[in-house]
C-alpha positions in Angstrom: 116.5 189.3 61.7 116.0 192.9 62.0 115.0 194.1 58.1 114.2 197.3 56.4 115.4 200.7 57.6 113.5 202.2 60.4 114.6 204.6 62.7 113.7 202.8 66.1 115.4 205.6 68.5 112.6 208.5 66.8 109.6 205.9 67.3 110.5 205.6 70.6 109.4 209.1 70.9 105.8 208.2 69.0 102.7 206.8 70.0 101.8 203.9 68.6 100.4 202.6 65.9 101.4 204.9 63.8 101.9 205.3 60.0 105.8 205.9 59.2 106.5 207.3 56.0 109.7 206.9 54.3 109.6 209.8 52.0 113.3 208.7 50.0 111.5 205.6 49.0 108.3 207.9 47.6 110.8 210.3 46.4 112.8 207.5 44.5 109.6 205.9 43.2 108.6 209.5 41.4 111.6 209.5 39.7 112.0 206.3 38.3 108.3 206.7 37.2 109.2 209.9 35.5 112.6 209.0 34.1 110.0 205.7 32.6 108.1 208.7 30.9 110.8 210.7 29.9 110.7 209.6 26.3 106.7 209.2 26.2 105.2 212.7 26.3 101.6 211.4 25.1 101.7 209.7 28.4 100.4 211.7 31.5 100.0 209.9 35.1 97.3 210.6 37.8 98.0 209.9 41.0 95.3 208.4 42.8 94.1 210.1 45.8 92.1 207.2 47.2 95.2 205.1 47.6 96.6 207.4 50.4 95.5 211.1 51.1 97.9 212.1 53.5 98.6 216.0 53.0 102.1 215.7 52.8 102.5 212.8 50.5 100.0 214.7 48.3 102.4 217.8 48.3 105.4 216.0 47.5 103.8 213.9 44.5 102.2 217.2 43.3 105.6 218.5 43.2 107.2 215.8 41.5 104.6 217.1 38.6 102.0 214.4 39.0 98.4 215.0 37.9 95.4 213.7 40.5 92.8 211.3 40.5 90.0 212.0 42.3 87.0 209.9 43.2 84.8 212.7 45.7 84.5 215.8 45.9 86.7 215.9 49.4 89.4 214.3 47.3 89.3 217.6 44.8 89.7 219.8 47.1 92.0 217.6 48.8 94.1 217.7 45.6 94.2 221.6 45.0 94.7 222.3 48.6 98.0 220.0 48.1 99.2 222.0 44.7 97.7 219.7 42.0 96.7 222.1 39.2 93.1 222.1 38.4 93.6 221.2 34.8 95.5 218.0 35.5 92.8 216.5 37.9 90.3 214.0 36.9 87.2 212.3 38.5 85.4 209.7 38.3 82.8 207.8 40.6 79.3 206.4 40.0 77.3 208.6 43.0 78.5 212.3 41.9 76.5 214.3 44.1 75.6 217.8 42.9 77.8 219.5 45.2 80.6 217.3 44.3 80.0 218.0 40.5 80.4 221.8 41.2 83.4 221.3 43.0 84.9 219.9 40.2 83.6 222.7 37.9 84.6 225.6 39.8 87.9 224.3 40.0 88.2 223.9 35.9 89.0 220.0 36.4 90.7 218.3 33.4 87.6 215.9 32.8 84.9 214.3 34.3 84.8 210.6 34.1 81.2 210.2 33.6 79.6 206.4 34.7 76.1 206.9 33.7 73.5 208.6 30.8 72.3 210.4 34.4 75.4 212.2 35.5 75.9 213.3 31.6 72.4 215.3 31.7 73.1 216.7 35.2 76.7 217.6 34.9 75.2 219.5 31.5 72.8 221.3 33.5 75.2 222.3 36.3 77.5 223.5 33.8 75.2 225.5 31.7 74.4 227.5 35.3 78.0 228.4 35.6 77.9 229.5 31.5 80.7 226.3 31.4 81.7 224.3 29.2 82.6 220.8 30.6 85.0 217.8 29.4 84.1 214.8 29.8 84.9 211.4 29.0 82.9 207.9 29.0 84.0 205.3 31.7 83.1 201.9 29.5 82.7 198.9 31.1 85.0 196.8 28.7 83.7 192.9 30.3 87.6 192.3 31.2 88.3 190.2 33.9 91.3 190.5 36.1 93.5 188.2 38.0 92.9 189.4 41.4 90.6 189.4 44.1 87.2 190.0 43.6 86.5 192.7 45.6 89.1 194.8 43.7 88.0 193.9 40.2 86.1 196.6 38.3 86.1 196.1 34.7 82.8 192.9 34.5 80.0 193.3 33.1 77.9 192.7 36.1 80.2 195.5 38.0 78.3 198.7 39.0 81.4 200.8 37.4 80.9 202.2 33.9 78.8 202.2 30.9 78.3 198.7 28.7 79.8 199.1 25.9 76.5 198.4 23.8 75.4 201.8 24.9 78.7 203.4 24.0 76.9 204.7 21.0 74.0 206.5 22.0 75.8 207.9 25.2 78.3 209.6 23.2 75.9 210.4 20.7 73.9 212.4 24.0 77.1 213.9 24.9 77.9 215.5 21.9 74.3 217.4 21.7 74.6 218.7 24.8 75.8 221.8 24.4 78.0 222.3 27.9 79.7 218.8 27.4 83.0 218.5 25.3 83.4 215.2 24.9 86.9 214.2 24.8 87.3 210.4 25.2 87.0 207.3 27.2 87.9 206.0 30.4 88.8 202.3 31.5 89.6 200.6 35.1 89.7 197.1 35.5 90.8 196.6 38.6 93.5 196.6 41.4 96.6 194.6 42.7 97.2 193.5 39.1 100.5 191.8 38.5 100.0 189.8 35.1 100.3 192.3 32.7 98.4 189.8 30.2 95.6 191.5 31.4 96.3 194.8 30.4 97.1 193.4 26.8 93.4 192.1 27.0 92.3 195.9 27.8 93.9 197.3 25.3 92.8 194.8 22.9 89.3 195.6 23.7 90.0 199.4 23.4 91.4 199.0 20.0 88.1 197.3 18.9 86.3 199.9 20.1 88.5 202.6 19.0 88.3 201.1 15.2 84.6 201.0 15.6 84.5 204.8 16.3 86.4 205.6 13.8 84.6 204.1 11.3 81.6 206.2 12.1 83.5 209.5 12.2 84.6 209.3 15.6 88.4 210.2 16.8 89.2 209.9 20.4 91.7 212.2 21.1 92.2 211.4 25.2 92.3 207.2 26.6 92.3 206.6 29.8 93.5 203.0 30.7 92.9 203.9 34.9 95.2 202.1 37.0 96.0 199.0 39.0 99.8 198.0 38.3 100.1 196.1 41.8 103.9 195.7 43.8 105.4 193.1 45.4 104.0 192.6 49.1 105.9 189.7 50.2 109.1 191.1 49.1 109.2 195.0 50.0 112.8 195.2 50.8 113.7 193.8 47.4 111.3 195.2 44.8 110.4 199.0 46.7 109.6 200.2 43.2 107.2 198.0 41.1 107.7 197.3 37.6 106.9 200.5 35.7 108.7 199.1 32.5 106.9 196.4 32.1 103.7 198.3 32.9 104.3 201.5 30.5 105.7 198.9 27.7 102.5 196.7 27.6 100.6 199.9 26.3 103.4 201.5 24.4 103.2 198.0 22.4 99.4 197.2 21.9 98.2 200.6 22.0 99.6 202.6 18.9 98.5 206.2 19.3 97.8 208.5 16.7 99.6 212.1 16.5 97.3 214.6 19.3 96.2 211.6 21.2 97.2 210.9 24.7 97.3 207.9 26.6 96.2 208.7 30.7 96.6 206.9 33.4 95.9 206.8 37.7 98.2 204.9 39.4 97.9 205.0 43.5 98.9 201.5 45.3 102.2 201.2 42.7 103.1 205.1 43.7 102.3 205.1 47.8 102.7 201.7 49.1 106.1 200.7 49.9 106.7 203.8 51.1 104.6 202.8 53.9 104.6 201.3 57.5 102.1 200.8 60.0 104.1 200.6 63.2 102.7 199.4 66.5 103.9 197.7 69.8 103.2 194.2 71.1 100.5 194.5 73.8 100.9 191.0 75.4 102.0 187.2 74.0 99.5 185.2 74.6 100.2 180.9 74.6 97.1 179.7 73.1 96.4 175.7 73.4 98.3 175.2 70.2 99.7 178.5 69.2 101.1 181.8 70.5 99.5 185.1 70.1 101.1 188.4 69.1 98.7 191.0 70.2 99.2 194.7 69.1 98.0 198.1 69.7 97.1 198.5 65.9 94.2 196.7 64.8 91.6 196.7 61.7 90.4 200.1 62.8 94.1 201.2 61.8 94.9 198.6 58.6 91.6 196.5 57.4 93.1 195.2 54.5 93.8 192.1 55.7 90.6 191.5 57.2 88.5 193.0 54.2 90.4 191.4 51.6 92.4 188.8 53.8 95.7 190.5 52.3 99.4 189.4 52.8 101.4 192.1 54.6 104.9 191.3 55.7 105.3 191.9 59.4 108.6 192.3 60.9 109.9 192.8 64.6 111.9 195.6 64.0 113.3 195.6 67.6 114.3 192.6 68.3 117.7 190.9 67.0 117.3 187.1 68.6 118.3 184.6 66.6 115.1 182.3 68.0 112.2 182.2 65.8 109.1 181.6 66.8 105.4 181.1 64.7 102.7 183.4 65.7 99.2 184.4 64.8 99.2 188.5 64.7 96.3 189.9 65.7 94.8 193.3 67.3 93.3 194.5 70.0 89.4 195.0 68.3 86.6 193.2 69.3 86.0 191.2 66.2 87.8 187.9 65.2 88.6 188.5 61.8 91.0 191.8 63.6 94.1 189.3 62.5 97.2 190.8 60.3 98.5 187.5 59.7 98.6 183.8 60.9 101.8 181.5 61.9 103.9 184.6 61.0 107.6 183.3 61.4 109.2 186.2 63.5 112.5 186.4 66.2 111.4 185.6 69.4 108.8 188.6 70.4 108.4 190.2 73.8 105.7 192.9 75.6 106.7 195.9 74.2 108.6 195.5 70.9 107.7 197.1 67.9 106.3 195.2 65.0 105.8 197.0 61.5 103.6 195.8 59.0 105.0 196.8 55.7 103.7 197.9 52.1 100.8 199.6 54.1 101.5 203.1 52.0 98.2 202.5 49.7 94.6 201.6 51.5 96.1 202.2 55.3 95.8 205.4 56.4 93.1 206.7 54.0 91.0 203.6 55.0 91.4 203.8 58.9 87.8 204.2 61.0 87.1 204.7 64.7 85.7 201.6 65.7 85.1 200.6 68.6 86.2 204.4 69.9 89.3 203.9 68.8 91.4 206.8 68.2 92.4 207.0 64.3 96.5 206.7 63.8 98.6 209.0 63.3 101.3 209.7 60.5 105.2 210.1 60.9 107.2 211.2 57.9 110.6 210.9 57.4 
């Protein structure tokens, strides 16, 4: 029942848990997404930093010619210190410090994404120190919903994302007086993990209103900036490594027709980094509960919360064993808190001290996300 390709012999060498990277997945992923945008040259992607900022898969999607998305400061520098050029870098984020804001521009970032009537007066004034001028554009909060969980939706109206769109108005209006802000367009997000792309035909519904209504007062939009949140398949990582860019790119080529000089943005991270992605670890002990058996691991929510902050499906596979006996057990780690569980009555071949478990599709929101916990030494990365 042994599935995927991992090289067991090389992890033998590693400690565990670590993150395994297989880079000819993330390599084949870049180029399907850029033989998708071949034909669309008003379209330009962002990779999302947050999703996964490990310094070599940063390198290798700046050299596939990827722009960055970047939600801190760290992240910028992150970004540049990885090859992302300066002018294809975006950021957004509703706490900009002033430090962060400077970061941004001394490095002559594309655009600011600018959440707040706040951050448009202060970015102004930190520009006008540097004798800048800065782009920005207007993160609305369009009041669209999205079919997934709720910690991961961003686009209501009672999120703490964005501007409501009954200020839209006046914040442009601000923008366009101040004289170190260029204001250059608008910026949606509505969320993460999303598979029904009816919900990005509801965004871009709600962008053309509001497109129509600015042009009926004077006002052309030359940049749109639809965010992210294509989701991939986690149950089925073997069979669908690359998520459905067609799909994706068609729902906007379809509902959102651009005029000539406009271009169409977007920051995809989870669809870009997550398949390519392992979390590796050995099996501590098997424990016989009263009524179940217990797989306990060396990783543990301090290496992968996801399941226990979102109570996420990963698929977790013994990649060492070859029995033909399966066996149902509750996966858990090592911390000492009881929601440190990757998964309950997981089906797997009958599992012994020692063998190595992966838990798959943890490329996006693994790594990046890891904490030290309970003293717990942070994992490291393998790539391959």
């Amino acid at each position: 029942m042994i599935t995927g390709n991992f090289p067991i012999n090389r992890f033998k060498e590693e400690e565990t848990p670590f993150y395994y990277y297989d880079t000819d997945v993330l390599r084949d992923t870049l180029d399907s997404l850029k033989r998708i945008l071949a034909d669309s040259p008003d379209f330009k992607v962002h990779y999302a930093v947050k999703a996964n900022a490990n310094p070599e898969i940063l390198r290798i999607i700046a050299k596939a010619g990827l722009g960055a998305d970047c939600v801190s400061g760290g992240e910028i520098l992150a970004a540049v210190n990885a090859g992302f050029a300066g002018n294809k870098i975006v950021y957004a984020g509703v706490g900009k410090t002033d430090k962060e804001i400077n970061i941004g521009i001394d490095n002559d970032i594309f655009c600011f994404n600018v959440e707040s009537v706040s951050e448009v007066e202060v970015i102004n004034d930190l520009a006008a120190a540097k004798g800048k001028v800065v782009k920005v554009a207007i993160r609305v909060n369009p009041d669209v919903g999205a079919h997934t969980h709720a910690n991961i939706t961003t686009g209501l109206a009672e999120n703490k994302f964005g501007i409501a769109m009954a200020d839209l108005d006046s914040v442009i209006a601000l923008c366009r007086n101040l004289p170190n802000i260029e204001f250059i367009g608008l910026h949606f997000h509505i969320g993460s993990q999303i598979l029904d792309m009816s919900d990005f035909v509801a965004l871009c519904n709600r962008i053309c209103e509001i497109v129509t209504h600015l042009r009926a007062r004077g006002i052309e939009i030359p940049d749109i900036n639809v965010g992210g949140g294509l989701g991939i398949d986690y149950k089925h990582p073997n069979h669908h490594p690359i998520p459905d860019f067609d799909a994706y790119f068609n729902t906007f080529r379809r509902n959102l027709k651009l005029r000539p000089g406009q271009t169409l943005h977007f920051e995809l991270g989870r669809a870009i980094v997550a398949q390519c992605g392992s979390l590796i670890s050995r099996v501590v002990f098997v424990k016989q509960g009263t009524h179940k058996k217990f797989v306990i691991l060396d990783a543990g929510m301090t290496d992968l919360i996801r399941p226990a902050l979102y109570h996420s499906y990963h698929r977790i596979e013994n990649i060492s064993s070859d029995s033909t006996i399966i066996e149902r057990y509750d996966v858990v780690g090592p911390v000492c808190e009881s929601s440190d569980v990757f998964g309950k009555e997981v089906d797997l071949p009958e599992t012994h001290r020692g063998d190595f478990i992966a838990i798959r599709s943890a490329g996006a929101y693994g790594e990046v996300m890891a904490s030290q916990y309970n003293c717990r030494s942070l994992p490291h990365s393998l790539l391959l």
